[in-house]
N, CA, C and O atoms as a Maestro MAE file, in Angstrom:
{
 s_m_m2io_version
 :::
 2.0.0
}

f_m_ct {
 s_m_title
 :::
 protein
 m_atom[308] {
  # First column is atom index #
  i_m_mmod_type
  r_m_x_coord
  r_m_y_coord
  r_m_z_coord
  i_m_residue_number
  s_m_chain_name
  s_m_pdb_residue_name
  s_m_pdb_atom_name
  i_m_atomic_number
  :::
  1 25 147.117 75.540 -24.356 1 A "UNK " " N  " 7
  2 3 146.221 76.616 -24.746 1 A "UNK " " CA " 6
  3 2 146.815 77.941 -24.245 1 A "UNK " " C  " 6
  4 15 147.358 78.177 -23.166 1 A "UNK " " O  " 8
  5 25 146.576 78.757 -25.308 2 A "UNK " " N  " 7
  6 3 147.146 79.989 -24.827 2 A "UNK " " CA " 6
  7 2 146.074 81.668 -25.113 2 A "UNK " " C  " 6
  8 15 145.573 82.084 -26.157 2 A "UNK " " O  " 8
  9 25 146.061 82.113 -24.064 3 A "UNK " " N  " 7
  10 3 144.909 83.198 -24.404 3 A "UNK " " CA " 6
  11 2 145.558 84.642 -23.892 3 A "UNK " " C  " 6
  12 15 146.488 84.678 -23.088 3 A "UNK " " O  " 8
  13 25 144.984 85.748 -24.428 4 A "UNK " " N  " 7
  14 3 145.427 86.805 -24.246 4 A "UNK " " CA " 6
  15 2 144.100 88.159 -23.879 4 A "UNK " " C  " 6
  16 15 142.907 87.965 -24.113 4 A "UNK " " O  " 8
  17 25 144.483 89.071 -23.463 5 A "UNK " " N  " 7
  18 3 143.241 90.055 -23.394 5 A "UNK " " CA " 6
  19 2 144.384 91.229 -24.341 5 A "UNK " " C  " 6
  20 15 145.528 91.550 -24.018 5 A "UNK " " O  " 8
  21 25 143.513 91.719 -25.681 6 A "UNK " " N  " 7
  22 3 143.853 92.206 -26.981 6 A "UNK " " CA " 6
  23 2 142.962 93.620 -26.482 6 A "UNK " " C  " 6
  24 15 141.736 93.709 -26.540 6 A "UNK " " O  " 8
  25 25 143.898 94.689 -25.983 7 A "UNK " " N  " 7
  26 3 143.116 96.014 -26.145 7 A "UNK " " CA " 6
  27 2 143.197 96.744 -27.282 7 A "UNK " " C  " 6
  28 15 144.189 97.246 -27.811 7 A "UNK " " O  " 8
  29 25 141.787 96.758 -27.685 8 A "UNK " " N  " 7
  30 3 142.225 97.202 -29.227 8 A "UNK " " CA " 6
  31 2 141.632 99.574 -29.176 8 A "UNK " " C  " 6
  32 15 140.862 100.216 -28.462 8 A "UNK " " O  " 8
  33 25 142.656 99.992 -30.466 9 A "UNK " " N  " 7
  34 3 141.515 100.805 -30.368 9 A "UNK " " CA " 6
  35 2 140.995 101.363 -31.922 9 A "UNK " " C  " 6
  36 15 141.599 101.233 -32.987 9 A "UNK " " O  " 8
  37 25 139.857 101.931 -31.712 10 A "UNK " " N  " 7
  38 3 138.859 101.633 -32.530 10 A "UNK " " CA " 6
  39 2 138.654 103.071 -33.232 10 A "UNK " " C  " 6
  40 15 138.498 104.000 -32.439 10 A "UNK " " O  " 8
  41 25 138.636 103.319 -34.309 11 A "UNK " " N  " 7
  42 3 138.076 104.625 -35.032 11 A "UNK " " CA " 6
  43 2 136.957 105.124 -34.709 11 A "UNK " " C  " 6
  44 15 136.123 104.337 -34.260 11 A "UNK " " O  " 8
  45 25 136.635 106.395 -34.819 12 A "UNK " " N  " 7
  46 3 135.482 107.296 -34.535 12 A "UNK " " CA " 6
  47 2 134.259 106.148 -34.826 12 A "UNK " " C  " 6
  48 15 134.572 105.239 -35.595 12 A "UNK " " O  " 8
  49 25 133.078 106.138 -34.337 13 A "UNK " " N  " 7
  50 3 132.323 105.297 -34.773 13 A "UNK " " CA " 6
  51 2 132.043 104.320 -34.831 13 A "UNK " " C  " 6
  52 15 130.924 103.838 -34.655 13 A "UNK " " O  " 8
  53 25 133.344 103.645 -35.186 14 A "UNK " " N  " 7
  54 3 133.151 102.236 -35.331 14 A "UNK " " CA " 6
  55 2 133.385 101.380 -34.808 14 A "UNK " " C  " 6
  56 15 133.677 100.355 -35.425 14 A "UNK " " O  " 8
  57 25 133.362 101.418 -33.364 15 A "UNK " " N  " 7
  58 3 133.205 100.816 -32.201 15 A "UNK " " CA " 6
  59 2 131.709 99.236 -32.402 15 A "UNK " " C  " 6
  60 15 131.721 98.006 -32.426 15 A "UNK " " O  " 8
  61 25 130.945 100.054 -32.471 16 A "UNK " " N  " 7
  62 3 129.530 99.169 -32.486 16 A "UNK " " CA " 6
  63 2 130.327 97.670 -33.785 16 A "UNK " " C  " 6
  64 15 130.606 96.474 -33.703 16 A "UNK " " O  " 8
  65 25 130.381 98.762 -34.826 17 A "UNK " " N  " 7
  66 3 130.678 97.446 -36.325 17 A "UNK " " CA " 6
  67 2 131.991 96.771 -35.596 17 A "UNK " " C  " 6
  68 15 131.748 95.579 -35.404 17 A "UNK " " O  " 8
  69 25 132.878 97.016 -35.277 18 A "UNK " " N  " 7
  70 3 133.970 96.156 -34.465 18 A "UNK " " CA " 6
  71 2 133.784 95.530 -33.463 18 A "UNK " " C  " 6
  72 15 134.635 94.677 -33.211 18 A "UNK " " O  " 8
  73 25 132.868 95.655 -32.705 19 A "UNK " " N  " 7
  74 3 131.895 94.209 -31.847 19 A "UNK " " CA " 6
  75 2 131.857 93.607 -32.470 19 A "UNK " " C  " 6
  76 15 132.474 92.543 -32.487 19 A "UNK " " O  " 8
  77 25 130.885 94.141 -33.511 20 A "UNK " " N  " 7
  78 3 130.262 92.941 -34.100 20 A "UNK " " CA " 6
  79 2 131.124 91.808 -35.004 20 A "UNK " " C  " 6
  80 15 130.892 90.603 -35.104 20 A "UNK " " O  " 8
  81 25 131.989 92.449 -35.506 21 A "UNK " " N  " 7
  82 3 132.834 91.281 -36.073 21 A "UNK " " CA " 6
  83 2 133.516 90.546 -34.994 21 A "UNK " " C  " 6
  84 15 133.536 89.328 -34.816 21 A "UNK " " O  " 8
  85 25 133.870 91.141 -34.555 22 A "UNK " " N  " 7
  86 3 134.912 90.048 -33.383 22 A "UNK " " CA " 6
  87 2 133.740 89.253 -32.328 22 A "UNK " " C  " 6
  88 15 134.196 88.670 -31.345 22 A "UNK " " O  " 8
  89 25 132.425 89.250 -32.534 23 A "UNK " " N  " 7
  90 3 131.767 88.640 -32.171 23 A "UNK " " CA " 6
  91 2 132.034 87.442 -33.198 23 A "UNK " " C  " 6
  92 15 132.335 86.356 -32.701 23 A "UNK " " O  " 8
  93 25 131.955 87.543 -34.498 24 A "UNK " " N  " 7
  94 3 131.753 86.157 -35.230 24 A "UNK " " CA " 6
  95 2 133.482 85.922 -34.970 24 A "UNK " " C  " 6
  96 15 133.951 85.354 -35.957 24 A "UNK " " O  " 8
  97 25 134.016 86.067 -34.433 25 A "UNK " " N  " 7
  98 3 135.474 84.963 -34.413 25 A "UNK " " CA " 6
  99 2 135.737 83.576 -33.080 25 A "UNK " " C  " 6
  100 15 136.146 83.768 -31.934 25 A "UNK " " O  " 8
  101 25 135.549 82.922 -33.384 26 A "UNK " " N  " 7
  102 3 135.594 81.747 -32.384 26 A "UNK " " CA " 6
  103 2 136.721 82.164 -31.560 26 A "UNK " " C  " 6
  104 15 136.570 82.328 -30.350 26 A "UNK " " O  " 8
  105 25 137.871 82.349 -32.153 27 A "UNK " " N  " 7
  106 3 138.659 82.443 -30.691 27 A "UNK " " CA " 6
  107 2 138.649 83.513 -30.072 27 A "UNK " " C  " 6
  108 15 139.556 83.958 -29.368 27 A "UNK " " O  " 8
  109 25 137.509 84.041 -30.325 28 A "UNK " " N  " 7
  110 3 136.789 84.967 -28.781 28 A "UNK " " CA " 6
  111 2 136.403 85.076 -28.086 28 A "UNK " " C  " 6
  112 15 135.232 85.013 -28.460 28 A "UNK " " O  " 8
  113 25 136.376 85.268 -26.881 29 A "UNK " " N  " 7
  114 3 135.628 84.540 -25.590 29 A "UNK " " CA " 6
  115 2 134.783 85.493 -24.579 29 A "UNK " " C  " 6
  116 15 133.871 85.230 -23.795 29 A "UNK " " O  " 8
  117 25 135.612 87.001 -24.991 30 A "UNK " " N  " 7
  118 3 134.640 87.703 -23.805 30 A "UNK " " CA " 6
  119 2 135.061 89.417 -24.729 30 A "UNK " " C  " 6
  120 15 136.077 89.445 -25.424 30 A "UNK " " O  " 8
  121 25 134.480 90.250 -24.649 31 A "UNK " " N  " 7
  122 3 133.984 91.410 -25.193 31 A "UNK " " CA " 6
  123 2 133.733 92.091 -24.244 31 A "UNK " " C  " 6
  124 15 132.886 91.640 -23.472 31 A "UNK " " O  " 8
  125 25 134.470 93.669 -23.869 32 A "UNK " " N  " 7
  126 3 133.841 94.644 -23.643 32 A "UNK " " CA " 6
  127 2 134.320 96.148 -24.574 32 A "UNK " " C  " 6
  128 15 135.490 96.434 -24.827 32 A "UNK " " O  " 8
  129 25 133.044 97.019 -25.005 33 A "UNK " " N  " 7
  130 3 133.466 97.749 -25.177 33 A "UNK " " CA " 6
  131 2 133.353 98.827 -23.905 33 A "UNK " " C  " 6
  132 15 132.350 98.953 -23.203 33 A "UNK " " O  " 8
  133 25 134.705 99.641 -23.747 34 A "UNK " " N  " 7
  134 3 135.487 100.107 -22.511 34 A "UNK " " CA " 6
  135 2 135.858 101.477 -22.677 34 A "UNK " " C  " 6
  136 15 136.192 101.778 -23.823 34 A "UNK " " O  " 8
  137 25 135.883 102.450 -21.749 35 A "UNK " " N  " 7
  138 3 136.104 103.838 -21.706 35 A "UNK " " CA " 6
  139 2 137.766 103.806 -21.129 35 A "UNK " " C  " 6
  140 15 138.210 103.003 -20.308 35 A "UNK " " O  " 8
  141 25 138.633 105.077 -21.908 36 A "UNK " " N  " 7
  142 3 140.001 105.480 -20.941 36 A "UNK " " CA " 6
  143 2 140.746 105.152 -22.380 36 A "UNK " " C  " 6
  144 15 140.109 105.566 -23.349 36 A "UNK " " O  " 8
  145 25 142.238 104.343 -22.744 37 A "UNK " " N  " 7
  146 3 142.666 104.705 -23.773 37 A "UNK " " CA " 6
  147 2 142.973 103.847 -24.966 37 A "UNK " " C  " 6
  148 15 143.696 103.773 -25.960 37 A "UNK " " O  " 8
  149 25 141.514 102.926 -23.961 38 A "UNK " " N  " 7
  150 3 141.489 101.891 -25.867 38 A "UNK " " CA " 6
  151 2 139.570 101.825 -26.005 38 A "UNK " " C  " 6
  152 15 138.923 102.674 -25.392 38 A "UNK " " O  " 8
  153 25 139.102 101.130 -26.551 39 A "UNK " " N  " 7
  154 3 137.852 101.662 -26.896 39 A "UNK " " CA " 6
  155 2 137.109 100.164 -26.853 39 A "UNK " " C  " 6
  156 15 135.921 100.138 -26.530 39 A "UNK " " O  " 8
  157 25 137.652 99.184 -27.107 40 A "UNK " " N  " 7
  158 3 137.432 97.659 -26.745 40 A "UNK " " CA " 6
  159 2 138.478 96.544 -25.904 40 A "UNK " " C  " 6
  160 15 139.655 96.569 -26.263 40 A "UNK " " O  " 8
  161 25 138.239 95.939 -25.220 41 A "UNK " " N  " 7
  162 3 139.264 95.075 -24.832 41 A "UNK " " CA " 6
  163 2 138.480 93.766 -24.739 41 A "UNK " " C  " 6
  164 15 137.555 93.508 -23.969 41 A "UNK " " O  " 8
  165 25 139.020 93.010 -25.653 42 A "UNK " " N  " 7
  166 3 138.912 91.642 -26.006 42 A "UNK " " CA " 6
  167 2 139.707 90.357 -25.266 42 A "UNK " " C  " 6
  168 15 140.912 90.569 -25.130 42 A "UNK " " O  " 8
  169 25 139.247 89.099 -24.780 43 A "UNK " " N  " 7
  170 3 139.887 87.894 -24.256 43 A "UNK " " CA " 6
  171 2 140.153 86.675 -25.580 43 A "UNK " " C  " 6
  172 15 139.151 86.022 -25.870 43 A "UNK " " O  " 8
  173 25 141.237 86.416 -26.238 44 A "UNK " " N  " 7
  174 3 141.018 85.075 -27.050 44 A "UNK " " CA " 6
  175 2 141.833 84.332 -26.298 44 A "UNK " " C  " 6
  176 15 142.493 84.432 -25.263 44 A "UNK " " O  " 8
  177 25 141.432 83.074 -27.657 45 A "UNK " " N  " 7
  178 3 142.154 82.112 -26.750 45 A "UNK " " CA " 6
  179 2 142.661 81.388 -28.220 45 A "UNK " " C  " 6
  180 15 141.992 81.406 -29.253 45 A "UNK " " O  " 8
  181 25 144.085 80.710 -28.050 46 A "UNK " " N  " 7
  182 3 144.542 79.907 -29.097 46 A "UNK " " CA " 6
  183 2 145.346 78.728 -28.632 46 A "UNK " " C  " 6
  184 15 145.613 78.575 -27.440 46 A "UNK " " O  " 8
  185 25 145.879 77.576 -29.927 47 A "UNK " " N  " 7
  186 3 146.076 77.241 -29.772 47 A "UNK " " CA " 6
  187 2 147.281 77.270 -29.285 47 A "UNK " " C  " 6
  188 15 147.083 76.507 -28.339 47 A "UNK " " O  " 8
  189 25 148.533 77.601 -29.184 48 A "UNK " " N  " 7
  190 3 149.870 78.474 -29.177 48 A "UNK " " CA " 6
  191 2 150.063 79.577 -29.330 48 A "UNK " " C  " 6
  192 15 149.258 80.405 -29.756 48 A "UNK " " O  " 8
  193 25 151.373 79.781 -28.940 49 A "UNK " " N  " 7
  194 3 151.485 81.397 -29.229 49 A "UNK " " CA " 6
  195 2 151.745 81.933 -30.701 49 A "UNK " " C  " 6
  196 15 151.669 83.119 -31.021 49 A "UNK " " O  " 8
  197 25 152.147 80.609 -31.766 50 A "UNK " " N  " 7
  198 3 152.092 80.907 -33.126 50 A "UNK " " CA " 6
  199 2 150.953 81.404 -33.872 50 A "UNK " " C  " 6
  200 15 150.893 82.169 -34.834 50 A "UNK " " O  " 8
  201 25 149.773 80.593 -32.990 51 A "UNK " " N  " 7
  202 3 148.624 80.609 -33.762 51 A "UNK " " CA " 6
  203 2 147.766 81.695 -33.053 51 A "UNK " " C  " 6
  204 15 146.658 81.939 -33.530 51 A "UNK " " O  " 8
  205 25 148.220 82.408 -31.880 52 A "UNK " " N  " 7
  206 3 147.576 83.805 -30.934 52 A "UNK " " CA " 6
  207 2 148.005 84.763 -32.014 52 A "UNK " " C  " 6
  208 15 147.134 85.181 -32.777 52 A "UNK " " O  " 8
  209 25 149.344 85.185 -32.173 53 A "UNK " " N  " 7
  210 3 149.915 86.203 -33.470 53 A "UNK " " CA " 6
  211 2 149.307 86.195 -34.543 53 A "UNK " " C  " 6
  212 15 148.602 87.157 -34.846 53 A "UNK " " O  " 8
  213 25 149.473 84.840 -35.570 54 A "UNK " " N  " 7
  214 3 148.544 85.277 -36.465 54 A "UNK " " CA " 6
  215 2 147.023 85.563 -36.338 54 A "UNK " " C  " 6
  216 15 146.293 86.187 -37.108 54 A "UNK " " O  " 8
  217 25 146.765 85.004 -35.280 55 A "UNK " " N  " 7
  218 3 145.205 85.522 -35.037 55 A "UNK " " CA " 6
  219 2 145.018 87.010 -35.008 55 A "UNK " " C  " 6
  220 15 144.424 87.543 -35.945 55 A "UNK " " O  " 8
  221 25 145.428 87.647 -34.116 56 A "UNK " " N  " 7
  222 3 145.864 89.090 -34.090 56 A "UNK " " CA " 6
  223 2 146.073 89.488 -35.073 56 A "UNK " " C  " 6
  224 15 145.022 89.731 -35.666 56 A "UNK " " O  " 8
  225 25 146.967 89.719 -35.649 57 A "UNK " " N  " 7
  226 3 147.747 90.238 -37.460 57 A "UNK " " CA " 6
  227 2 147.165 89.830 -38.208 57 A "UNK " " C  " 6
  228 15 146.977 90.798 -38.946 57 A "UNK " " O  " 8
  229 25 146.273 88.351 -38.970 58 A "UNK " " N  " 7
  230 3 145.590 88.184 -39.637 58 A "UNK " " CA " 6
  231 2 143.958 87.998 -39.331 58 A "UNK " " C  " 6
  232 15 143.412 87.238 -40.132 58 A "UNK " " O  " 8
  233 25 143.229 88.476 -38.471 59 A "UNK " " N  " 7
  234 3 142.261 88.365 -38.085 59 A "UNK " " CA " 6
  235 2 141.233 90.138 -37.794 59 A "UNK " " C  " 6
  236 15 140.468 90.947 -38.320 59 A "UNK " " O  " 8
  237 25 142.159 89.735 -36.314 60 A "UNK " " N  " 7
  238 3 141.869 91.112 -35.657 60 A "UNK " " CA " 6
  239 2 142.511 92.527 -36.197 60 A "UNK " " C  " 6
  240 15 142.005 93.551 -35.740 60 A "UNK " " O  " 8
  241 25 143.905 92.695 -37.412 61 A "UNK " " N  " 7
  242 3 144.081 93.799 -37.494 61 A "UNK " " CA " 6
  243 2 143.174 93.829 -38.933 61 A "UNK " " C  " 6
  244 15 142.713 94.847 -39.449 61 A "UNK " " O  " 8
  245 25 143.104 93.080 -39.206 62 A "UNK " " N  " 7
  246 3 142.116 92.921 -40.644 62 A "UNK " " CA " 6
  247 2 140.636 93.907 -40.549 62 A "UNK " " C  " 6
  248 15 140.093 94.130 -41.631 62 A "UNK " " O  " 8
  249 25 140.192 94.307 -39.689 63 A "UNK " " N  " 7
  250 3 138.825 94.379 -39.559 63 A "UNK " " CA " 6
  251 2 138.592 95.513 -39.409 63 A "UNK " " C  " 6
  252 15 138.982 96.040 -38.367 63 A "UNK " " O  " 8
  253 25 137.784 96.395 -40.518 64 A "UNK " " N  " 7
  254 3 137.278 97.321 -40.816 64 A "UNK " " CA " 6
  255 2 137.755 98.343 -39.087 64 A "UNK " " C  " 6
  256 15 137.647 97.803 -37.986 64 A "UNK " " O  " 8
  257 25 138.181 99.603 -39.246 65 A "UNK " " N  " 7
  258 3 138.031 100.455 -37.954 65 A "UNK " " CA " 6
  259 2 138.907 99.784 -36.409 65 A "UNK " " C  " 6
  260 15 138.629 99.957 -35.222 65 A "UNK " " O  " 8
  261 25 139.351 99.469 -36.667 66 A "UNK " " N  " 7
  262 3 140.744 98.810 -35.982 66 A "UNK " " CA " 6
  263 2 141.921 99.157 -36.290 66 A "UNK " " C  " 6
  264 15 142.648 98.672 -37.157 66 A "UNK " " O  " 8
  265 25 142.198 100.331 -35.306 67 A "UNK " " N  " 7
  266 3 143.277 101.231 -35.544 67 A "UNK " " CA " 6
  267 2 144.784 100.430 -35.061 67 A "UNK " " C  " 6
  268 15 145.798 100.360 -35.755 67 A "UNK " " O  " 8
  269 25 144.687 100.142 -34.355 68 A "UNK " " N  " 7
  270 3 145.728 99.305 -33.133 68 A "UNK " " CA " 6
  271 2 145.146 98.443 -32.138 68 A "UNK " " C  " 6
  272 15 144.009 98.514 -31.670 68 A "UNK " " O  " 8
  273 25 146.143 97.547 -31.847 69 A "UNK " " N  " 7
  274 3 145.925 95.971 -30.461 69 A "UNK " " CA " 6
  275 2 147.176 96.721 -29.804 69 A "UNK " " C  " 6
  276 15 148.011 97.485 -30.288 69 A "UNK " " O  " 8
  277 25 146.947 96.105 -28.254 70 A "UNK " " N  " 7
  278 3 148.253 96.118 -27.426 70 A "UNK " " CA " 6
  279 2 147.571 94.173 -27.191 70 A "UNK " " C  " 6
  280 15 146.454 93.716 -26.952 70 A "UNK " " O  " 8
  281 25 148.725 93.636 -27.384 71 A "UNK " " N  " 7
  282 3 148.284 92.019 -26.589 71 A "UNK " " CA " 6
  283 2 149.075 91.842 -25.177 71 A "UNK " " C  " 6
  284 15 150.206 92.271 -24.946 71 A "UNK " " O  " 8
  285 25 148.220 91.101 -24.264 72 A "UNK " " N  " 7
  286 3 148.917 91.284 -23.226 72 A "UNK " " CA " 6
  287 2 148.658 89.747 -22.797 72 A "UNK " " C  " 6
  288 15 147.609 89.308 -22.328 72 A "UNK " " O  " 8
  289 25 149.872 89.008 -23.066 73 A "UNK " " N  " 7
  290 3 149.430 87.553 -22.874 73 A "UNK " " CA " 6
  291 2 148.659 87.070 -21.382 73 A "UNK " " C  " 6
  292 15 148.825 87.928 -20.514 73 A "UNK " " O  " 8
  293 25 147.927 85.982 -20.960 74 A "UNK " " N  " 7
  294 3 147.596 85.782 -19.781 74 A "UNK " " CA " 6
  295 2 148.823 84.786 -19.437 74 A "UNK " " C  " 6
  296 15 149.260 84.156 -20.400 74 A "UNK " " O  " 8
  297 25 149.449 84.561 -18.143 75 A "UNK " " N  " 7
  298 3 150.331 83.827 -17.490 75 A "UNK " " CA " 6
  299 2 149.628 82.993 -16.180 75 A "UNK " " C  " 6
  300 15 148.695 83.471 -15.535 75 A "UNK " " O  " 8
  301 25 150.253 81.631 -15.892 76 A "UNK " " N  " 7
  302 3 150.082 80.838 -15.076 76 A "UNK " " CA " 6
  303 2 150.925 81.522 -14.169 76 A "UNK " " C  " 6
  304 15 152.019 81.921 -14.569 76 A "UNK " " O  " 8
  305 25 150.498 81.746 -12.784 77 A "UNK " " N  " 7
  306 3 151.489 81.724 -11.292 77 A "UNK " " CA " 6
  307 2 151.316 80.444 -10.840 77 A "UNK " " C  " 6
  308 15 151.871 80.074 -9.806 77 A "UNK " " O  " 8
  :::
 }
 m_bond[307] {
  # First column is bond index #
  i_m_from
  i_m_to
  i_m_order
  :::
  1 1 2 1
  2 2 3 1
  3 3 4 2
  4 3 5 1
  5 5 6 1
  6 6 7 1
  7 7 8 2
  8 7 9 1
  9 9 10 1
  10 10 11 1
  11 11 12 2
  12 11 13 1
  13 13 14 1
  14 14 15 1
  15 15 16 2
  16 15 17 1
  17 17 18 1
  18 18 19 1
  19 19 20 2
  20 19 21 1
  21 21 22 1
  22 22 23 1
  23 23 24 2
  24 23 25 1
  25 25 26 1
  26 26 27 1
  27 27 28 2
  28 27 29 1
  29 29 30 1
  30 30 31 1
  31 31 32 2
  32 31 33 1
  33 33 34 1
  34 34 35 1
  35 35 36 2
  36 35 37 1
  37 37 38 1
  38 38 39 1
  39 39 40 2
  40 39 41 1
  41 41 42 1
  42 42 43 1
  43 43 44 2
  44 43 45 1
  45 45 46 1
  46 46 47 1
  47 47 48 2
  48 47 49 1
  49 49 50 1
  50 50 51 1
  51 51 52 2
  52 51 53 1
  53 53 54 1
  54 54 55 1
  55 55 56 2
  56 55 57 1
  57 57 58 1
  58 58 59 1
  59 59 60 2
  60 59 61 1
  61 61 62 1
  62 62 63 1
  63 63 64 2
  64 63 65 1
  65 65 66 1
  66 66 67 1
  67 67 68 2
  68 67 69 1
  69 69 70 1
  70 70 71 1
  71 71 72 2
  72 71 73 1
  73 73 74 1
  74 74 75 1
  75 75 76 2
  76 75 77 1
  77 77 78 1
  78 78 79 1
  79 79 80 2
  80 79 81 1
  81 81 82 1
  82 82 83 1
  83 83 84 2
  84 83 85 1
  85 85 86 1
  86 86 87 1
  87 87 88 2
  88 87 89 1
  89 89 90 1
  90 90 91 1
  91 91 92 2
  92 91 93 1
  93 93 94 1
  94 94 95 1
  95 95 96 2
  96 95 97 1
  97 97 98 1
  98 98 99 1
  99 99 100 2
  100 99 101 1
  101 101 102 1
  102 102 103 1
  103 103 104 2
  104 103 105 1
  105 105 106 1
  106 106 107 1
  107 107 108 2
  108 107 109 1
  109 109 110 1
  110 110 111 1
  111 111 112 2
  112 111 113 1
  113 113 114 1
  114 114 115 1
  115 115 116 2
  116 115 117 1
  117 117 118 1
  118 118 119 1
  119 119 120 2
  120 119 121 1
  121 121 122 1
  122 122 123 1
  123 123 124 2
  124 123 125 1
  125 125 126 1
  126 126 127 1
  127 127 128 2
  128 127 129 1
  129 129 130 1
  130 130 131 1
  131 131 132 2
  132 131 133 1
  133 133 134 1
  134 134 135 1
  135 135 136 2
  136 135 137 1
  137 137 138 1
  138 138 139 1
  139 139 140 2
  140 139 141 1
  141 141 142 1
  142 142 143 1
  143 143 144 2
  144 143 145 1
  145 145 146 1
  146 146 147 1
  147 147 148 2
  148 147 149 1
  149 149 150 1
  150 150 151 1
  151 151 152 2
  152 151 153 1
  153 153 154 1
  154 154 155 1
  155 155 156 2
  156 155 157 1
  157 157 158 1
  158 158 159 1
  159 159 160 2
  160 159 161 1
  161 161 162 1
  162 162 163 1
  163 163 164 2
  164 163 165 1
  165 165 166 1
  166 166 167 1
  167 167 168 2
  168 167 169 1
  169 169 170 1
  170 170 171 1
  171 171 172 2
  172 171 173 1
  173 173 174 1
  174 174 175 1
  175 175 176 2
  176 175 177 1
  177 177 178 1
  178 178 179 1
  179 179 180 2
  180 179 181 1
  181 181 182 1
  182 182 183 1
  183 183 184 2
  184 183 185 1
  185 185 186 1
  186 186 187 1
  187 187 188 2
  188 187 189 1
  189 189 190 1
  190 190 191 1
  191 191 192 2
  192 191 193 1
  193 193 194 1
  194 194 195 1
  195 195 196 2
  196 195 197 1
  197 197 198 1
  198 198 199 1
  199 199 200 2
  200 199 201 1
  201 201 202 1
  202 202 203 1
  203 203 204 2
  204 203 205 1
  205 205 206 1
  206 206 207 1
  207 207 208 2
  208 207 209 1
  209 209 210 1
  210 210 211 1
  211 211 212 2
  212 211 213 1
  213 213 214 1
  214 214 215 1
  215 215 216 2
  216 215 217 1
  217 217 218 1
  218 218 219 1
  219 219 220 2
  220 219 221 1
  221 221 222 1
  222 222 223 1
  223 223 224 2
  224 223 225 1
  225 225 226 1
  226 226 227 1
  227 227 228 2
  228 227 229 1
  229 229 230 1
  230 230 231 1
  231 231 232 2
  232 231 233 1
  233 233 234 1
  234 234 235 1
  235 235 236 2
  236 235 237 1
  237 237 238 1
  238 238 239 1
  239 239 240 2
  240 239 241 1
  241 241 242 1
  242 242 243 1
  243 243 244 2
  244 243 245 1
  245 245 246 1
  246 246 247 1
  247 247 248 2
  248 247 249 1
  249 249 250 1
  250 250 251 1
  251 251 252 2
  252 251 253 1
  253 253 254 1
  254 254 255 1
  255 255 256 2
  256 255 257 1
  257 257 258 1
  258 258 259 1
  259 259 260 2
  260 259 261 1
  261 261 262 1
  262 262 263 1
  263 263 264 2
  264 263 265 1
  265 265 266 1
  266 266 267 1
  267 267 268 2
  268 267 269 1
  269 269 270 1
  270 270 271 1
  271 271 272 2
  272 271 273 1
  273 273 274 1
  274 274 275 1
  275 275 276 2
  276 275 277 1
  277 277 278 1
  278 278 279 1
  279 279 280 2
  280 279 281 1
  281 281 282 1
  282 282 283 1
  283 283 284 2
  284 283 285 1
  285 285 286 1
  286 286 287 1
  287 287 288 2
  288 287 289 1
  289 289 290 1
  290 290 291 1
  291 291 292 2
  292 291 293 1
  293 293 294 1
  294 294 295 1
  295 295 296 2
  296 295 297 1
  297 297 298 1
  298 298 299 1
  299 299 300 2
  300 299 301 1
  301 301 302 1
  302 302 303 1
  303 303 304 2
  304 303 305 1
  305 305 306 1
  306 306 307 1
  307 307 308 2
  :::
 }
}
């Protein structure tokens, strides 16, 4: 399993409607919307890192007012 925290940022406004979709995506796990120089930062989780990317690129950049992601994978120490 592989998960990442996806800071996304978000167009004027449409902060609220971009919750809400990335609320209906299962491989989402935790939500905040966040002040400083992204506007949401999101936790998923996938199955691989094949299937984290397209999640991102076909999912999350898909969605109405979603200007840009930075992904920042999580790592085992």
């Amino acid at each position: 399993m592989v998960e990442a925290y996806v800071l996304v940022t978000v167009g004027i406004g449409k902060v609220h409607d971009v919750v809400e979709e990335l609320k209906s995506l299962d491989c989402v796990k935790y939500i905040d919307a966040v002040t400083g120089p992204y506007d949401v930062i999101t936790r998923i989780q996938a199955r691989d890192l094949g299937e984290l990317t397209k999640t991102v690129i076909q999912q999350l950049h898909k969605i109405d007012g979603v200007i840009d992601t930075t992904t920042a994978i999580v790592i085992d120490l």
